[in-house]
N, C-alpha and C positions, 0 to 999 in steps of 0.2 A: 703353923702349917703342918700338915698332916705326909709325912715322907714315905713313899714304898722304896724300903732300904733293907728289904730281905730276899732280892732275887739274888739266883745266882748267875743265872743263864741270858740275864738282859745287865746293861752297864750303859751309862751314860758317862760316856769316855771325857768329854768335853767339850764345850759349846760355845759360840762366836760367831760374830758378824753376822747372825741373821739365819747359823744352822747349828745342828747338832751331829757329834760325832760319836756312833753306836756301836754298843757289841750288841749280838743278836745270836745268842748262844757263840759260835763261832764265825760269824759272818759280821764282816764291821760297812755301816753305813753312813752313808752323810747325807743327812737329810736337811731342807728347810725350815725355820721356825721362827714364825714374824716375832716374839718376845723377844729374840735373842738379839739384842738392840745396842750392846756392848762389843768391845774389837781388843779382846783379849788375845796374847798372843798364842798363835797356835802351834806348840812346842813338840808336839802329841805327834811324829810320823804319819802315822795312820791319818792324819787329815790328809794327807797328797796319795795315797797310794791306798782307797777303802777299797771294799770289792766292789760297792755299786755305790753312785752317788747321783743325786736324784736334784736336776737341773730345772729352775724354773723358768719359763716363758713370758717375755713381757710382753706377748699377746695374750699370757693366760694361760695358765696348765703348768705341762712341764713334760719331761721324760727323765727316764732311769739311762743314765752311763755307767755300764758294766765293765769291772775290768777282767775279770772271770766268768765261766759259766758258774751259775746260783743255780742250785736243786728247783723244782718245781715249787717244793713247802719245805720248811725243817720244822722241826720242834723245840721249843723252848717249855721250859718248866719251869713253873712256882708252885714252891712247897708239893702237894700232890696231883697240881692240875696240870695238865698238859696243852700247849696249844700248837694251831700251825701256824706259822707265820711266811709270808711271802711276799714280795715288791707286788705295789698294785697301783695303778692309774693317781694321781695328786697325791702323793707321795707317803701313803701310808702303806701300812704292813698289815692289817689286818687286827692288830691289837695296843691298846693303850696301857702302856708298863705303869701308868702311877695309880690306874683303878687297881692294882694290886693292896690297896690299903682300903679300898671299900670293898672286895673281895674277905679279906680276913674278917671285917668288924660284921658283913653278912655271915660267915662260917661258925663265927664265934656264936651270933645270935638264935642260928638254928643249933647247934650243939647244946648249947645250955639252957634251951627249952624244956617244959616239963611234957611237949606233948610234937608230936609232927607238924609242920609249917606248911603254908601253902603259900608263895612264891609268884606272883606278877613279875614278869621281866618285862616293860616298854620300850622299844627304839633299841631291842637286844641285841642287834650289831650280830657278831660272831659269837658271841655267849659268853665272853669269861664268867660273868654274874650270875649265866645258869649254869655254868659248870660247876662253877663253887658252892652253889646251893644245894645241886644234885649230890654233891662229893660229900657234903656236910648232911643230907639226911632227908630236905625237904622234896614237896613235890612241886613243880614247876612248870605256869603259862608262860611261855619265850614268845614274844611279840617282835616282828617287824615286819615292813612293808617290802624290803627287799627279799623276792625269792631266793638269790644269791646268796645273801649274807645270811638264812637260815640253814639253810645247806652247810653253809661253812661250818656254822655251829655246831649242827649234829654231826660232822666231822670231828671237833673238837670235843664234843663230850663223846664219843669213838676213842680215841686218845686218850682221855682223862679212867676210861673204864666204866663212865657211868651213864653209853647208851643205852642200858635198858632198864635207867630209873625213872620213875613215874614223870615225865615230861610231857607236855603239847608243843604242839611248835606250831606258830600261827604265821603263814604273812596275809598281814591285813594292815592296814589303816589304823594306827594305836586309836585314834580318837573314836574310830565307829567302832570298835571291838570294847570301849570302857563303854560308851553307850548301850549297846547291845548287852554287857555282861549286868550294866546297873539295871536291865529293863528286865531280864534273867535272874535276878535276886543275889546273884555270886560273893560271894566275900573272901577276900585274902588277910594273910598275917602279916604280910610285908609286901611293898611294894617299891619297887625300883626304876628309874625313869635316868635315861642322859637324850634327853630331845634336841632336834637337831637346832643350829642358829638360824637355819632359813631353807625354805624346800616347799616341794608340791606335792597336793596329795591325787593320788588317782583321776578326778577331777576337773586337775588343773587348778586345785583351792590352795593358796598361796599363806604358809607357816611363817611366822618371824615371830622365834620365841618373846621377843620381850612385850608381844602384845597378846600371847595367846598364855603365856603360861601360868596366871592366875587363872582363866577359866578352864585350865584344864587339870590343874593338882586339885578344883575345888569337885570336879569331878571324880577325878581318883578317889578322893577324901572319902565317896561315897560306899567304893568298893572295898572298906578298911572292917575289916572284923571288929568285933565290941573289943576283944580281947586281940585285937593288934600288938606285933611288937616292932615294927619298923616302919618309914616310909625314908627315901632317899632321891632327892633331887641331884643332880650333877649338870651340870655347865660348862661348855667349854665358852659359850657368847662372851666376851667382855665385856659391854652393856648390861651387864646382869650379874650382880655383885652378891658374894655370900650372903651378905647382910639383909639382903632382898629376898632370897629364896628362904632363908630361915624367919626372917617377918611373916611370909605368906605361912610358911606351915605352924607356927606361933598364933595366926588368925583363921585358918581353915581346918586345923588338926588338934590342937594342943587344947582346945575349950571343950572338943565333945570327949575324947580319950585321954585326957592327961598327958602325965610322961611328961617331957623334957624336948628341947630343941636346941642345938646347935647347928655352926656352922663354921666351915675355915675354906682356905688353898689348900688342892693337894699338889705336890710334885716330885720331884726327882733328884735324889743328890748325885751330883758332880765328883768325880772319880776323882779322890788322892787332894781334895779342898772341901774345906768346909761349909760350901755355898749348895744352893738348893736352887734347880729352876721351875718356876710355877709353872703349874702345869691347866690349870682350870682350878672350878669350884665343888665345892659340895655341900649340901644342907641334909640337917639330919634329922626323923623324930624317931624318939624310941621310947619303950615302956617298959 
């Protein structure tokens, strides 16, 4: 398993019975998380007494119980990227602490390039992936279909110091924008994809990754420069195992460009033990 175990500003305090308990730069949370399937006890203070703890619904949903006023956004930092992070609707924050380890292995990649990179971000949420791209050198297409969550992002590359590096920032429809770009002749060096587990598209045309996402990386595949040096799948679906997403790009990537494929868990180590909680998947090609 692949560990994001160089923040300093995020901590995975300790987790149980079905949540986790956060630091978030200085703000401690307790959040939901259906993996956490063990009833370890919870010795940690901070589980009775977080600033906000984020209560689920069994009609569905949930809300934030605050025990203090929380800022609007704070920032939290890795290594030189900045982000803003805030309580938001089903219990997330706006950012995923363990893509901290697909963040470095993309920084590394455009760094020790012999030439500029050109950067595909699909389903780019709030940007950590284009921030760290932009921060490392390359130029970068940021895809999503949420006007909201692109917004958010040029917020965070704002913070990070690199909004005025060579970025687009799309909200579209990933699949008709990979369409349109293959019909446009486009090519990238890298390409980075975390596709949702289930959702609608503009339409009303109904996504479930584990039935669409061979015809869609075989698509991406299309967009892959001769001289590619990445492609990266990420998964949070369960249904949809390492081993699967790294067979597709071993059958879809690996025959016309070479390179290598891997695949593992990434997740998060557990504060003051030696235990790790998974966090999702990721599949890799590189050259």
């Amino acid at each position: 398993m692949r560990k994001a175990e160089h923040w300093k500003d995020y901590e995975l305090l300790d987790c149980s019975d079905g949540e986790r308990l956060e630091r978030w730069g200085d703000v401690i949370l307790v959040r939901p998380d259906p993996q956490v399937i063990w009833k370890t006890p919870k010795k940690d203070a901070r589980w009775f007494a977080p600033d906000a703890h984020y209560h689920r619904s069994k009609s569905g949903g949930g809300a934030w119980e605050t025990r203090k006023k929380l800022p609007a956004a704070w920032p939290v930092r890795f290594d030189e990227l900045t982000f803003n992070i805030k309580p938001m609707g089903f219990k997330h924050t706006g950012l995923f602490p363990e893509q901290a380890v697909n963040w470095e292995l993309l920084m590394q990649t455009v760094r020790t390039a012999d030439r500029p990179l050109k950067v595909l971000n699909l389903f780019a949420y709030t940007g950590g992936a284009t921030v760290a791209a932009l921060k490392a050198g390359a130029s970068v297409v940021h895809v999503d279909a949420s006007k909201g969550m692109v917004q958010w992002a040029k917020e965070n590359a704002k913070a990070s110091g690199v909004e005025d590096r060579p970025v687009r920032w799309i909200v579209d429809d990933c699949i008709k924008f990979v369409q349109r770009e293959i019909r446009r002749g486009n090519t990238y060096d890298i390409i980075i994809m975390d596709p949702p587990s289930y959702g609608r598209g503009p339409g009303g045309e109904v996504w479930k990754l584990e039935d669409e996402v061979y015809r869609f990386v075989e698509l991406c595949a299309e967009l892959l420069d001769q001289n590619a040096r990445l492609m990266l799948i990420n998964s949070y679906t369960t249904g949809l195992s390492p081993s699967v997403m790294q067979y597709i790009l071993s059958v879809l990537v690996q025959p016309k460009l070479g390179g290598t494929v891997s695949s593992s868990e990434i997740g998060l180590p557990v504060a003051k033990t030696d235990r790790v909680l998974p966090c999702g998947a990721t599949a890799i090609w590189k050259k």
